[in-house]
mmJSON file of the N, C-alpha and C atoms, coordinates in Angstrom:
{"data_MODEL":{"atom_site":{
"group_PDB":["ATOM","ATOM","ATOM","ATOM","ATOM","ATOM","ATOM","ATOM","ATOM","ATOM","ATOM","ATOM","ATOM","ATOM","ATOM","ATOM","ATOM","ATOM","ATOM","ATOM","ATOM","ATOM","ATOM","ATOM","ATOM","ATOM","ATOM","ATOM","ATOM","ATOM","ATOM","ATOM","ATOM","ATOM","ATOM","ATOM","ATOM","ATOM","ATOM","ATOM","ATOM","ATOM","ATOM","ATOM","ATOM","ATOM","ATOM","ATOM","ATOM","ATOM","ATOM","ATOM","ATOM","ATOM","ATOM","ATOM","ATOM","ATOM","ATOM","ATOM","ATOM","ATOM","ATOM","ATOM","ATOM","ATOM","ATOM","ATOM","ATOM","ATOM","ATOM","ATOM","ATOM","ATOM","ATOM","ATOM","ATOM","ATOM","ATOM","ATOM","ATOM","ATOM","ATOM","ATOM","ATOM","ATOM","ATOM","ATOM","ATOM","ATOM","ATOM","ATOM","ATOM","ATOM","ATOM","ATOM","ATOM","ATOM","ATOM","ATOM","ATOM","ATOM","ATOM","ATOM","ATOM","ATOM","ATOM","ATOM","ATOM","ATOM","ATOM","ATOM","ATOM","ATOM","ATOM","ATOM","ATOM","ATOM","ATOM","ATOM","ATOM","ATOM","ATOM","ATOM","ATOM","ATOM","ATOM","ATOM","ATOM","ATOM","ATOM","ATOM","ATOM","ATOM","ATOM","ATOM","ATOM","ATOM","ATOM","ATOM","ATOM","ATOM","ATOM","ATOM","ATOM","ATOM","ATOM","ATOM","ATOM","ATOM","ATOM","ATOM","ATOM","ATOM","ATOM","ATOM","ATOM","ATOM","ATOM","ATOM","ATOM","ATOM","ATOM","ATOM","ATOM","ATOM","ATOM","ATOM","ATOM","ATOM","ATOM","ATOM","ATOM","ATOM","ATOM","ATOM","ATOM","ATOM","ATOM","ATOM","ATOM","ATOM","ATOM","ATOM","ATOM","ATOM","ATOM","ATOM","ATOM","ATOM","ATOM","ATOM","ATOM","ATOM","ATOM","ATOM","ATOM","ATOM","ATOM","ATOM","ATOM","ATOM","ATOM","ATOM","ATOM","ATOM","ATOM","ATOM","ATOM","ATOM","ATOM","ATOM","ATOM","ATOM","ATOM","ATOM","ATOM","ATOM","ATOM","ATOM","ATOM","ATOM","ATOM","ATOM","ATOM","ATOM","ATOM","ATOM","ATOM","ATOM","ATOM"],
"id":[1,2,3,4,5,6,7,8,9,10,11,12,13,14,15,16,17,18,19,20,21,22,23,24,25,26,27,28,29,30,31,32,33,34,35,36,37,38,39,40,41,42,43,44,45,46,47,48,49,50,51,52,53,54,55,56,57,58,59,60,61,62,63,64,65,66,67,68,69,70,71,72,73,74,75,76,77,78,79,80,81,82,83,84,85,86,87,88,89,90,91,92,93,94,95,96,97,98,99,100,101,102,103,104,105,106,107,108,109,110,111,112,113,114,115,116,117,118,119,120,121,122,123,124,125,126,127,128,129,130,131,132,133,134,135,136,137,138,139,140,141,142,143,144,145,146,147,148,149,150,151,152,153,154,155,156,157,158,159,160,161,162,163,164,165,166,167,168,169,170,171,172,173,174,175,176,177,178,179,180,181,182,183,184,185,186,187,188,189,190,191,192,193,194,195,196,197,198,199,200,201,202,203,204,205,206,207,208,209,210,211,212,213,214,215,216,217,218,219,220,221,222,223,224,225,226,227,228,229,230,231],
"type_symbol":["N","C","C","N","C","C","N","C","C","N","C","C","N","C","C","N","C","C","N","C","C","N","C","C","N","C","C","N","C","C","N","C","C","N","C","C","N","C","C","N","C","C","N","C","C","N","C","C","N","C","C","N","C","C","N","C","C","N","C","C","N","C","C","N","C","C","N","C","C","N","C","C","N","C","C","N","C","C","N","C","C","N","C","C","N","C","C","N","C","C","N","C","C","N","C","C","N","C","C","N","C","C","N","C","C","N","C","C","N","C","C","N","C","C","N","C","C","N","C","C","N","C","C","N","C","C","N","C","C","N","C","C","N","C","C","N","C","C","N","C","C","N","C","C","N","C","C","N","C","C","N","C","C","N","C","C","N","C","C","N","C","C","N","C","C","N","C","C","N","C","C","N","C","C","N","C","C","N","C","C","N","C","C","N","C","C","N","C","C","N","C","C","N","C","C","N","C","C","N","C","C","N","C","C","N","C","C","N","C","C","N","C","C","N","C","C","N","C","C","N","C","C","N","C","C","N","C","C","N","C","C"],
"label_atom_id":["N","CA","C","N","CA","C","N","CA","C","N","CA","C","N","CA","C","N","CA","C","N","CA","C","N","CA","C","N","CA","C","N","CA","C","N","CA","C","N","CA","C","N","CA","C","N","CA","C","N","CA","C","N","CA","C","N","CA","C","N","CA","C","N","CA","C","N","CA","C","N","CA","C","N","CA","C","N","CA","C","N","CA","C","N","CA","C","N","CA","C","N","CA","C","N","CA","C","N","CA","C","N","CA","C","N","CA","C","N","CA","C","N","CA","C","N","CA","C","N","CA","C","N","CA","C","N","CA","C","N","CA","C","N","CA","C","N","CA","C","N","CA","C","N","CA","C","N","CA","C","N","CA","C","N","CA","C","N","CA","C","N","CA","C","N","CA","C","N","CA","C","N","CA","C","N","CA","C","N","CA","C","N","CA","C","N","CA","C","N","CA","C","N","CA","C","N","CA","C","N","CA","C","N","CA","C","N","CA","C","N","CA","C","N","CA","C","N","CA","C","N","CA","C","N","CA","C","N","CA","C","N","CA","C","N","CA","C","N","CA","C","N","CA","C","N","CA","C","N","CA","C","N","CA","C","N","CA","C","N","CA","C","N","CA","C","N","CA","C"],
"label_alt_id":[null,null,null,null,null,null,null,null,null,null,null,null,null,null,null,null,null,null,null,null,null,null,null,null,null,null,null,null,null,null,null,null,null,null,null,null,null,null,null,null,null,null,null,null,null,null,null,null,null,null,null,null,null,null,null,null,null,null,null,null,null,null,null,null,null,null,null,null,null,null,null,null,null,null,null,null,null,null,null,null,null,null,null,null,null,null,null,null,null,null,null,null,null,null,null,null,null,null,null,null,null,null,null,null,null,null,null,null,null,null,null,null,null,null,null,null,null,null,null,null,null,null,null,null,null,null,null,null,null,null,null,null,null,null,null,null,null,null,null,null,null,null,null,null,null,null,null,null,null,null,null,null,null,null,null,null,null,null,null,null,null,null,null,null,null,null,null,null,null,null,null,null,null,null,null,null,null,null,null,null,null,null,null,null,null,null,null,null,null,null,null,null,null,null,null,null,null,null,null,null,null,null,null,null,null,null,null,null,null,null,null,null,null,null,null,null,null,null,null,null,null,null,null,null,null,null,null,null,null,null,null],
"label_comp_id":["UNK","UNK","UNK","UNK","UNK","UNK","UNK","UNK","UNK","UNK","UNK","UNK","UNK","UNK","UNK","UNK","UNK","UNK","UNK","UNK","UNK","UNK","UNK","UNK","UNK","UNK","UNK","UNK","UNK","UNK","UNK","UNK","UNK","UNK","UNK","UNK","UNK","UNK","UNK","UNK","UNK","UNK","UNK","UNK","UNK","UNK","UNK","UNK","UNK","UNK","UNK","UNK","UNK","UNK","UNK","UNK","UNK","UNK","UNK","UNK","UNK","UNK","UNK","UNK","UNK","UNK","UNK","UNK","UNK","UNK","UNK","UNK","UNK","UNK","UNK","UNK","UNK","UNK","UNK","UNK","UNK","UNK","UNK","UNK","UNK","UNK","UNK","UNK","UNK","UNK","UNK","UNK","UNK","UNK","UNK","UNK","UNK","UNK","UNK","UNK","UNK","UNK","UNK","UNK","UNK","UNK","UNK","UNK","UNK","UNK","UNK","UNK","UNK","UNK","UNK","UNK","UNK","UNK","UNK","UNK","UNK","UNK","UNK","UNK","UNK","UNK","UNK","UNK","UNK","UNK","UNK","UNK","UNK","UNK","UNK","UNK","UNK","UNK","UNK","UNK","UNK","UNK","UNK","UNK","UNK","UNK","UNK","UNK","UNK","UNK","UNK","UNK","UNK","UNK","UNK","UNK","UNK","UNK","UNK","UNK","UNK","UNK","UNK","UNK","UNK","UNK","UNK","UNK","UNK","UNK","UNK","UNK","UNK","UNK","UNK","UNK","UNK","UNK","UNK","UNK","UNK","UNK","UNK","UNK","UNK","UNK","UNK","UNK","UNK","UNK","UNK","UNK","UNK","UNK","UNK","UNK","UNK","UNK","UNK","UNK","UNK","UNK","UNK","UNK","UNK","UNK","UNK","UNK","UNK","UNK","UNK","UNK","UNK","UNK","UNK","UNK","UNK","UNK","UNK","UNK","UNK","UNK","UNK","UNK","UNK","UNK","UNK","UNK","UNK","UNK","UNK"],
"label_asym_id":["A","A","A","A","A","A","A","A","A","A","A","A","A","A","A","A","A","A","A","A","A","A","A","A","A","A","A","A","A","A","A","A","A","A","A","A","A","A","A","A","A","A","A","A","A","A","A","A","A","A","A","A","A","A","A","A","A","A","A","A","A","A","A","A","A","A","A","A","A","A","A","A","A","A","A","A","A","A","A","A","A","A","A","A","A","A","A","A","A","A","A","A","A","A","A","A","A","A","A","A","A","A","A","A","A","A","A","A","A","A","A","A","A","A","A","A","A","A","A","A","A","A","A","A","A","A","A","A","A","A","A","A","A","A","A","A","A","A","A","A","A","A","A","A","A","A","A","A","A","A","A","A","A","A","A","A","A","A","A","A","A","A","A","A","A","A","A","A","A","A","A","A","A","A","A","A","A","A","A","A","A","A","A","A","A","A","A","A","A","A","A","A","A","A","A","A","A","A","A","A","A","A","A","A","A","A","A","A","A","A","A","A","A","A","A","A","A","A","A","A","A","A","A","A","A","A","A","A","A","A","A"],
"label_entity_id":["1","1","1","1","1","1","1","1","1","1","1","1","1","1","1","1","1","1","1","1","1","1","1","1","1","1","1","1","1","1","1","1","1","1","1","1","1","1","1","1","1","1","1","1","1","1","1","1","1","1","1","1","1","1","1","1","1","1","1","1","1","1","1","1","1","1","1","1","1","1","1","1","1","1","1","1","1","1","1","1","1","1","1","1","1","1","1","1","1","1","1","1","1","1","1","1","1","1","1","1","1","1","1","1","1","1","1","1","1","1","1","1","1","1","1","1","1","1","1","1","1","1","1","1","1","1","1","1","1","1","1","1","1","1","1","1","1","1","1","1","1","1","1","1","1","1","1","1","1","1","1","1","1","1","1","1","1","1","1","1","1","1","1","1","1","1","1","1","1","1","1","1","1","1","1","1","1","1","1","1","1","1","1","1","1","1","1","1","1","1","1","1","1","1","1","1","1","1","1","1","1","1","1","1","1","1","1","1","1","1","1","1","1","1","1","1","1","1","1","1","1","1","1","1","1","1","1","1","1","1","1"],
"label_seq_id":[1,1,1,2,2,2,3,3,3,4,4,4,5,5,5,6,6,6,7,7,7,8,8,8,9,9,9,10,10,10,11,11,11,12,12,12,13,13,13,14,14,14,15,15,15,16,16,16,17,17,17,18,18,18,19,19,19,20,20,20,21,21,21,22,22,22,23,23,23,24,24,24,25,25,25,26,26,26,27,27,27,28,28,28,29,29,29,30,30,30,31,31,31,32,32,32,33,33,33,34,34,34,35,35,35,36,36,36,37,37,37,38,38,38,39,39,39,40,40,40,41,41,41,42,42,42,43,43,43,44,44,44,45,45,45,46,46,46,47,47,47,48,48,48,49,49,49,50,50,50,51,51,51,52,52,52,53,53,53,54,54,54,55,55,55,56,56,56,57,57,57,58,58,58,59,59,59,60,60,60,61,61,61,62,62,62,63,63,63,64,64,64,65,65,65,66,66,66,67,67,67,68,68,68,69,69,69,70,70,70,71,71,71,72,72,72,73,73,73,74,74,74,75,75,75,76,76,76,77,77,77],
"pdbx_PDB_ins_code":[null,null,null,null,null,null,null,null,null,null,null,null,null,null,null,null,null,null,null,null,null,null,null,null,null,null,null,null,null,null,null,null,null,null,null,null,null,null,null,null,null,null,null,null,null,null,null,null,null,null,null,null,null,null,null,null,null,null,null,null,null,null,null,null,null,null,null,null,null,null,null,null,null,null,null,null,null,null,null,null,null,null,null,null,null,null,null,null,null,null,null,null,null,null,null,null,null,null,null,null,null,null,null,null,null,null,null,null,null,null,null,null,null,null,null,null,null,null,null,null,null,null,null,null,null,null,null,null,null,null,null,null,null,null,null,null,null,null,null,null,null,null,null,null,null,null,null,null,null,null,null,null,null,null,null,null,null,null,null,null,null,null,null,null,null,null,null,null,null,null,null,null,null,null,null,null,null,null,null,null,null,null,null,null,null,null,null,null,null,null,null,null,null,null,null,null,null,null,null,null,null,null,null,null,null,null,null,null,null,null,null,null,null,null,null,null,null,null,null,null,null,null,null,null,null,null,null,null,null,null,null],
"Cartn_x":[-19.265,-17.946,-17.17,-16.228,-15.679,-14.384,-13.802,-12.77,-11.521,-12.174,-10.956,-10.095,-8.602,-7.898,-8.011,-8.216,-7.965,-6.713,-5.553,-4.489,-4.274,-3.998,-3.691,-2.243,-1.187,-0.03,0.203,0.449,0.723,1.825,2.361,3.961,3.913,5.095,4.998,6.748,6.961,8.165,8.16,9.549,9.62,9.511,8.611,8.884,10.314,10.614,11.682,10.785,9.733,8.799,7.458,6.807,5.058,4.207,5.205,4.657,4.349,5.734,5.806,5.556,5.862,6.068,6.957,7.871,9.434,9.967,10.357,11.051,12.572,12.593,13.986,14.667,14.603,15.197,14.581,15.015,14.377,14.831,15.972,16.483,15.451,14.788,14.269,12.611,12.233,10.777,10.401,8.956,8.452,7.131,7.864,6.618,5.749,5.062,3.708,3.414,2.937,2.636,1.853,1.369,0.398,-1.103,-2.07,-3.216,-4.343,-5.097,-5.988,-7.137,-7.652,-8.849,-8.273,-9.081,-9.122,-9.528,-10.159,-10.794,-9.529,-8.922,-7.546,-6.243,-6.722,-4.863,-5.439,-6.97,-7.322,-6.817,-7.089,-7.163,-5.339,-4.43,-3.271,-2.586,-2.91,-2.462,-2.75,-4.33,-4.548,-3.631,-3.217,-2.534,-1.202,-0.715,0.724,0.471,-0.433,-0.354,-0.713,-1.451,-1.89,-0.422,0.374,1.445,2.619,2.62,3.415,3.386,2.235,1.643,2.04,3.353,4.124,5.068,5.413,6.148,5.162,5.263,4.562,5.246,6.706,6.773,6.492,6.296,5.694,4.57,4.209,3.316,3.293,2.078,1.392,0.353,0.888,-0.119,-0.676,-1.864,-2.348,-2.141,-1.68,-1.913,-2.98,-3.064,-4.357,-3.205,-3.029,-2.336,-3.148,-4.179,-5.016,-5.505,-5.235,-5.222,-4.395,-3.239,-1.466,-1.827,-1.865,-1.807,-2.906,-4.154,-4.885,-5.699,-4.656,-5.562,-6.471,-7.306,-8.48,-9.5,-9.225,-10.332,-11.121,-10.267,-11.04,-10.544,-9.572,-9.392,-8.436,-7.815,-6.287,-5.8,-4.702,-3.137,-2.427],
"Cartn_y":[-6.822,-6.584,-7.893,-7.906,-9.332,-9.178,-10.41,-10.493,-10.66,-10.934,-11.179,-9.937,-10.141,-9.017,-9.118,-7.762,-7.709,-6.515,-6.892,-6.085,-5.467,-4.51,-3.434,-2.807,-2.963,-2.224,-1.112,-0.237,1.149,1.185,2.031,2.304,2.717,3.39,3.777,4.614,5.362,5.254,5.598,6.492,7.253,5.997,6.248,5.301,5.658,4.816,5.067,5.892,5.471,5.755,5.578,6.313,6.413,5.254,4.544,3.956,2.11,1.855,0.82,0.874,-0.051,-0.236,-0.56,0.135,-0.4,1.149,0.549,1.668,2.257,3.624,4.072,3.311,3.198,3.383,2.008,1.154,0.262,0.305,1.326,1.175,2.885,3.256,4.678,4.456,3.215,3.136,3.614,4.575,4.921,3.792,3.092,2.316,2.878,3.319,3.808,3.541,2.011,1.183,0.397,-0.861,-1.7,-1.018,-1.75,-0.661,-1.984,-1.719,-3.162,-2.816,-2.028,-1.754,-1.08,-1.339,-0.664,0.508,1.541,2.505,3.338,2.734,3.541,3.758,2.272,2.121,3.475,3.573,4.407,6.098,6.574,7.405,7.987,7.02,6.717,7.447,6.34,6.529,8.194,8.273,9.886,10.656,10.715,11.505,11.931,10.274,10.726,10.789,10.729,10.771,12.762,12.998,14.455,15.408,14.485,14.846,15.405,14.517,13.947,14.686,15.463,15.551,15.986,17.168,17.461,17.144,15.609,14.293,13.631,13.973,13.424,11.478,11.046,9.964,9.339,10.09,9.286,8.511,7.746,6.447,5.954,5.904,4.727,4.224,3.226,1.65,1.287,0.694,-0.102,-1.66,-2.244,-4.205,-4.655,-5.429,-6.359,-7.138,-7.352,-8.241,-9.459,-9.13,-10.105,-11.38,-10.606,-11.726,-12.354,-11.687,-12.433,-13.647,-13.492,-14.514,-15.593,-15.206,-16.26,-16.179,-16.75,-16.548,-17.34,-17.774,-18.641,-18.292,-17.161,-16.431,-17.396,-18.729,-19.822,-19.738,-18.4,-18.108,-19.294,-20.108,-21.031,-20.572,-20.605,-20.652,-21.469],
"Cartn_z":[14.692,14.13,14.059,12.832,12.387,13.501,14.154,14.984,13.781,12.409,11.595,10.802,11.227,10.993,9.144,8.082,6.942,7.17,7.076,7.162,5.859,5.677,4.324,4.658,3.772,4.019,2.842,3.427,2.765,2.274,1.264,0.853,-0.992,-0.851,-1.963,-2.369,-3.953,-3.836,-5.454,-6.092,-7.072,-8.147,-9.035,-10.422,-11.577,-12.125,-13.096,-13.942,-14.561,-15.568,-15.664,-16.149,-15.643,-16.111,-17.375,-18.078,-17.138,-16.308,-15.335,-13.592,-13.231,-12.004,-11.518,-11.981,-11.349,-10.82,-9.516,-8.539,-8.725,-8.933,-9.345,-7.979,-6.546,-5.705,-4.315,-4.816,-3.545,-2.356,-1.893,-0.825,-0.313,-1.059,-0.546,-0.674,-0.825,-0.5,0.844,0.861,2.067,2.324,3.306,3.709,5.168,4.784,5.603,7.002,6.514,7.518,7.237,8.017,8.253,9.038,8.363,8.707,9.139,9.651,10.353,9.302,8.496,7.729,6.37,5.254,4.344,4.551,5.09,5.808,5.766,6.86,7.368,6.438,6.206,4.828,3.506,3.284,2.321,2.819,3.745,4.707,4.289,4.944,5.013,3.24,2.469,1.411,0.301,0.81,0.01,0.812,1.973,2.529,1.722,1.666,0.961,-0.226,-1.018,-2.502,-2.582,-2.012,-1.406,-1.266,-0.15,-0.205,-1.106,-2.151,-3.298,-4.584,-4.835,-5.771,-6.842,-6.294,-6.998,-8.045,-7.428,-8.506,-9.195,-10.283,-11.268,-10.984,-10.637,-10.724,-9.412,-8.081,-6.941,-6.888,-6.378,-6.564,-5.155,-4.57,-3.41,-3.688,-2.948,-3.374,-1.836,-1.898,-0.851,-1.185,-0.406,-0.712,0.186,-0.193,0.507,1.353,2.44,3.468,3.791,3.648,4.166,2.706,1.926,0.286,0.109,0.606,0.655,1.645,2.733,3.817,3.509,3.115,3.442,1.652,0.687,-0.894,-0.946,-0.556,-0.745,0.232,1.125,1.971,2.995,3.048,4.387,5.42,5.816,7.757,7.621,7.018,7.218,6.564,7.096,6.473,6.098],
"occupancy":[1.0,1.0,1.0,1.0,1.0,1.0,1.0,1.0,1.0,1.0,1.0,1.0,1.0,1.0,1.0,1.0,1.0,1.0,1.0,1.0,1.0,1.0,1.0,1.0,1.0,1.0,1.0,1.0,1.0,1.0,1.0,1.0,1.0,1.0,1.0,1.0,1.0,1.0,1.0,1.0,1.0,1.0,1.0,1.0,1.0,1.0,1.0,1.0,1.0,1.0,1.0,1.0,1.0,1.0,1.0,1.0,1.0,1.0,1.0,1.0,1.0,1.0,1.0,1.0,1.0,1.0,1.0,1.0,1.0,1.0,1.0,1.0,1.0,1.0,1.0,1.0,1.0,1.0,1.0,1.0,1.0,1.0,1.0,1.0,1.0,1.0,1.0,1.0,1.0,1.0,1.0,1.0,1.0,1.0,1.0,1.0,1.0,1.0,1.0,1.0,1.0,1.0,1.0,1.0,1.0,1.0,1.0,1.0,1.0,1.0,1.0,1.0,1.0,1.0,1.0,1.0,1.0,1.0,1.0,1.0,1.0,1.0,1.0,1.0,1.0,1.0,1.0,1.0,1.0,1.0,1.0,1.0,1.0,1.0,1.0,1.0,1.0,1.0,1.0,1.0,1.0,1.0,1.0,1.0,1.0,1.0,1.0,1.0,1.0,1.0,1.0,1.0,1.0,1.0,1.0,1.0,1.0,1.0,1.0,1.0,1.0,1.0,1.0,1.0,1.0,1.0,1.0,1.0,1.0,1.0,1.0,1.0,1.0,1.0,1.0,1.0,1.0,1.0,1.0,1.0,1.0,1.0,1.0,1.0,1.0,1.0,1.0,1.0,1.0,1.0,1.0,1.0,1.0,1.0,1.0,1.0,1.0,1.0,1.0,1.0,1.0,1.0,1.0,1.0,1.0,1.0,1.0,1.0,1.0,1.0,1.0,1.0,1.0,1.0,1.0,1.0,1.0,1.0,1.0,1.0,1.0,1.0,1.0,1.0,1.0,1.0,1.0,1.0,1.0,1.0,1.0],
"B_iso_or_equiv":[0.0,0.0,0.0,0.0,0.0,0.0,0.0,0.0,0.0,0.0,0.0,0.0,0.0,0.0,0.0,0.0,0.0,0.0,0.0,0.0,0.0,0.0,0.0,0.0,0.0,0.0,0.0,0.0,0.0,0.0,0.0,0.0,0.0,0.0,0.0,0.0,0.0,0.0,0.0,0.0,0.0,0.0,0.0,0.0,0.0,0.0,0.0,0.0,0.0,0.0,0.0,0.0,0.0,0.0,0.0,0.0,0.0,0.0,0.0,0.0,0.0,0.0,0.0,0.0,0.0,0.0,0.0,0.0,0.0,0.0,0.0,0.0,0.0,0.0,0.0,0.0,0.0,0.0,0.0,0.0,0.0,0.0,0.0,0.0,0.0,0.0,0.0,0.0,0.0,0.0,0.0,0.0,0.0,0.0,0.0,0.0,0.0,0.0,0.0,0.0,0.0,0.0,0.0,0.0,0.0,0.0,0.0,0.0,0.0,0.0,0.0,0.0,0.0,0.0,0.0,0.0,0.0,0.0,0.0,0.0,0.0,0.0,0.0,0.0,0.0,0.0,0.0,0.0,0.0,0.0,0.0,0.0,0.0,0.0,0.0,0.0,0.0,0.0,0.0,0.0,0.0,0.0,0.0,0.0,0.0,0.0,0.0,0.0,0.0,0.0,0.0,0.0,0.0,0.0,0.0,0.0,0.0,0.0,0.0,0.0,0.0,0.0,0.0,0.0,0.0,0.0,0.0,0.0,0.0,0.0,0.0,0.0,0.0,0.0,0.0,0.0,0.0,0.0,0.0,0.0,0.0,0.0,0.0,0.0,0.0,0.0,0.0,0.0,0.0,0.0,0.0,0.0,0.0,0.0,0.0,0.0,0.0,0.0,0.0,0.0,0.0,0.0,0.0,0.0,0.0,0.0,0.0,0.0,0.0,0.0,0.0,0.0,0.0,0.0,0.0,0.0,0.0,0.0,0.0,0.0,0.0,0.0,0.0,0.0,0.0,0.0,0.0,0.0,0.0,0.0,0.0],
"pdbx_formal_charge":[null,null,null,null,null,null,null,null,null,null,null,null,null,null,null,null,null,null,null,null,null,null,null,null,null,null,null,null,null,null,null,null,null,null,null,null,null,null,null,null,null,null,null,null,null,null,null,null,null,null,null,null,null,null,null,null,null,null,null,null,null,null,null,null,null,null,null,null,null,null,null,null,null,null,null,null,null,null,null,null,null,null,null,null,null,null,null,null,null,null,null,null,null,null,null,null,null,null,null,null,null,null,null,null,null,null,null,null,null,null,null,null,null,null,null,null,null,null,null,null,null,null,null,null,null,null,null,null,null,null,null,null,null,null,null,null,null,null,null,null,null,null,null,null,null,null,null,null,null,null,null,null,null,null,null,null,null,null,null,null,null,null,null,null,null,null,null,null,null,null,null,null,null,null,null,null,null,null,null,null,null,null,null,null,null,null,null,null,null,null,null,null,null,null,null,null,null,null,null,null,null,null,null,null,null,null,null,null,null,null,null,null,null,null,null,null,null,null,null,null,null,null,null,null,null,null,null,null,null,null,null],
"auth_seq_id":[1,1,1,2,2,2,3,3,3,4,4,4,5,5,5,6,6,6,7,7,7,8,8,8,9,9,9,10,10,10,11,11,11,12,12,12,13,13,13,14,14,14,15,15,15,16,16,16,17,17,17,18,18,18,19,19,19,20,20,20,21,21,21,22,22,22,23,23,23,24,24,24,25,25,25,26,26,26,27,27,27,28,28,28,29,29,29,30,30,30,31,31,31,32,32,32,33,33,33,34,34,34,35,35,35,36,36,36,37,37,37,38,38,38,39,39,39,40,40,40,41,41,41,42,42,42,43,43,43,44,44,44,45,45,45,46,46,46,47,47,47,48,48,48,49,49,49,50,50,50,51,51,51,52,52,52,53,53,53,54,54,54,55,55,55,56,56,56,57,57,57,58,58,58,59,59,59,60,60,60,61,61,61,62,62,62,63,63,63,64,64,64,65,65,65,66,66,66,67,67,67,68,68,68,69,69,69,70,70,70,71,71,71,72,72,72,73,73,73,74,74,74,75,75,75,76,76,76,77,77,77],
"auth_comp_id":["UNK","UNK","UNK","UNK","UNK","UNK","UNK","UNK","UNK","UNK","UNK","UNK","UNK","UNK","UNK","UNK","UNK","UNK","UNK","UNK","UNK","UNK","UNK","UNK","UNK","UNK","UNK","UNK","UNK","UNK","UNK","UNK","UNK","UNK","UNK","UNK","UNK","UNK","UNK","UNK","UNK","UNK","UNK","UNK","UNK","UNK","UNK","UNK","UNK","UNK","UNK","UNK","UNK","UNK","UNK","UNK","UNK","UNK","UNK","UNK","UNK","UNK","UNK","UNK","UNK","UNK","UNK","UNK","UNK","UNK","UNK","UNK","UNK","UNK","UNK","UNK","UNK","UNK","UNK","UNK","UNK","UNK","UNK","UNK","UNK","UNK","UNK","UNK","UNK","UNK","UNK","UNK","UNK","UNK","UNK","UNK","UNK","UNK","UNK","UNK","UNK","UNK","UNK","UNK","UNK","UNK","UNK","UNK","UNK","UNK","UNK","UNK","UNK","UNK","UNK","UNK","UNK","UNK","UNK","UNK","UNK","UNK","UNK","UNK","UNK","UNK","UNK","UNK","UNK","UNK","UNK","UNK","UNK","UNK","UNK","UNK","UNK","UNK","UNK","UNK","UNK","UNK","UNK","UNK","UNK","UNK","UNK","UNK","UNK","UNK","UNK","UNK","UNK","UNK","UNK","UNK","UNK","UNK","UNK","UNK","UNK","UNK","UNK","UNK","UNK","UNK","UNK","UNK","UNK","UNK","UNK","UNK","UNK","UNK","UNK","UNK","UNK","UNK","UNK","UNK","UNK","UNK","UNK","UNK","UNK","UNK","UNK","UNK","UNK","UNK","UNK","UNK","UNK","UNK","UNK","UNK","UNK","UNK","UNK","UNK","UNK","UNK","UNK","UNK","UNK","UNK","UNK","UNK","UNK","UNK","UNK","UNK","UNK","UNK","UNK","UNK","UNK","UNK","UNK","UNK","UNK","UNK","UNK","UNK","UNK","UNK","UNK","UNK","UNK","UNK","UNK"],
"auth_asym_id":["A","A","A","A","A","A","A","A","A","A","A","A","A","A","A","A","A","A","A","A","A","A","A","A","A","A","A","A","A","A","A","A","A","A","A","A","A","A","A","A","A","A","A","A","A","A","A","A","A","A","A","A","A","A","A","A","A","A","A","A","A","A","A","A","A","A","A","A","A","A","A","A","A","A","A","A","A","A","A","A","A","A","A","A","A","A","A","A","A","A","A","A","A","A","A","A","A","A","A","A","A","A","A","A","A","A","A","A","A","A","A","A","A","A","A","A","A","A","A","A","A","A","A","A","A","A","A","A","A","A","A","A","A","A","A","A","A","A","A","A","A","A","A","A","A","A","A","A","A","A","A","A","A","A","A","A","A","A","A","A","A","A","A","A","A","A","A","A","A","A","A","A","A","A","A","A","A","A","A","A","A","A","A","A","A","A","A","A","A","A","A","A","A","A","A","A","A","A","A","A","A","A","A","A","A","A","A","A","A","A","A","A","A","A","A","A","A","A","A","A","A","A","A","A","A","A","A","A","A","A","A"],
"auth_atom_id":["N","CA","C","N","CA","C","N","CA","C","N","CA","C","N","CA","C","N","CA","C","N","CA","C","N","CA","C","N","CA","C","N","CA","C","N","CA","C","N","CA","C","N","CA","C","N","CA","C","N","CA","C","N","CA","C","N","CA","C","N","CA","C","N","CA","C","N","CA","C","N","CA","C","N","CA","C","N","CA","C","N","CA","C","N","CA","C","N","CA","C","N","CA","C","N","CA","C","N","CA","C","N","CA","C","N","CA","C","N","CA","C","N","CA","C","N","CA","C","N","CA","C","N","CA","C","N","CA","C","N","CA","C","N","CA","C","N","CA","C","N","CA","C","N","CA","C","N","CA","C","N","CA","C","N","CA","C","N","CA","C","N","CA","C","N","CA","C","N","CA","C","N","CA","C","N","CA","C","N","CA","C","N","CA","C","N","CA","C","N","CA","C","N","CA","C","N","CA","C","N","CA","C","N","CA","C","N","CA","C","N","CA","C","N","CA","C","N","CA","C","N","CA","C","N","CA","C","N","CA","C","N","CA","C","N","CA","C","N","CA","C","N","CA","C","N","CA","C","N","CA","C","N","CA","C","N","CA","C","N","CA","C","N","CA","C","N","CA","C"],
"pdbx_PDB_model_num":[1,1,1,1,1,1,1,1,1,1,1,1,1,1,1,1,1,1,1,1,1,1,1,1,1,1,1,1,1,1,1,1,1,1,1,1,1,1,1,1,1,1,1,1,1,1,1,1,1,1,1,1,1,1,1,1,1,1,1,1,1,1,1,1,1,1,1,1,1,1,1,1,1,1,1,1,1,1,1,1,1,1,1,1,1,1,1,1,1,1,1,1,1,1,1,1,1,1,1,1,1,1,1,1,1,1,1,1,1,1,1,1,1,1,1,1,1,1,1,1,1,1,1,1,1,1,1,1,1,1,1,1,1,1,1,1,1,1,1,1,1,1,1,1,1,1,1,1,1,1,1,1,1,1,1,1,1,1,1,1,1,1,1,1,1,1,1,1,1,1,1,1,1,1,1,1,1,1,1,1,1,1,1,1,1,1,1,1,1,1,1,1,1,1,1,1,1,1,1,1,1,1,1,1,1,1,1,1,1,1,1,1,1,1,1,1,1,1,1,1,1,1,1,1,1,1,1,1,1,1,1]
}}}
């Protein structure tokens, strides 16, 4: 097993329109959480999309945390 953290953050939040990615409401984003595996952040996210399903304009996303911090994938920062 790799000692290296790939962090995934969860969150998600009503669209204006289906067509973009722009949030009716940035002060009402549900952020999830931080997840140590894609595994879990996946896990995480069907939940609330499962949840949701009913809003056609709700939307969750997984990020790569670990692409953010380190974009060139050489363990520096």
């Amino acid at each position: 097993m790799s000692d290296k953290q790939l962090l995934h953050l969860v969150f998600g939040g009503e669209l204006e329109n289906l067509e973009d990615c722009n949030f009716r409401n940035l002060n009402e984003l549900d952020i999830v959480g931080v997840f140590p595996d894609y595994a879990s952040a996946e896990k995480a996210w069907r939940a609330k999309a499962q949840a949701t399903v009913d809003n056609a304009h709700m939307r969750y996303f997984v990020v790569h945390l670990h692409r953010l911090l380190d974009p060139d994938g050489d363990g520096k920062f």
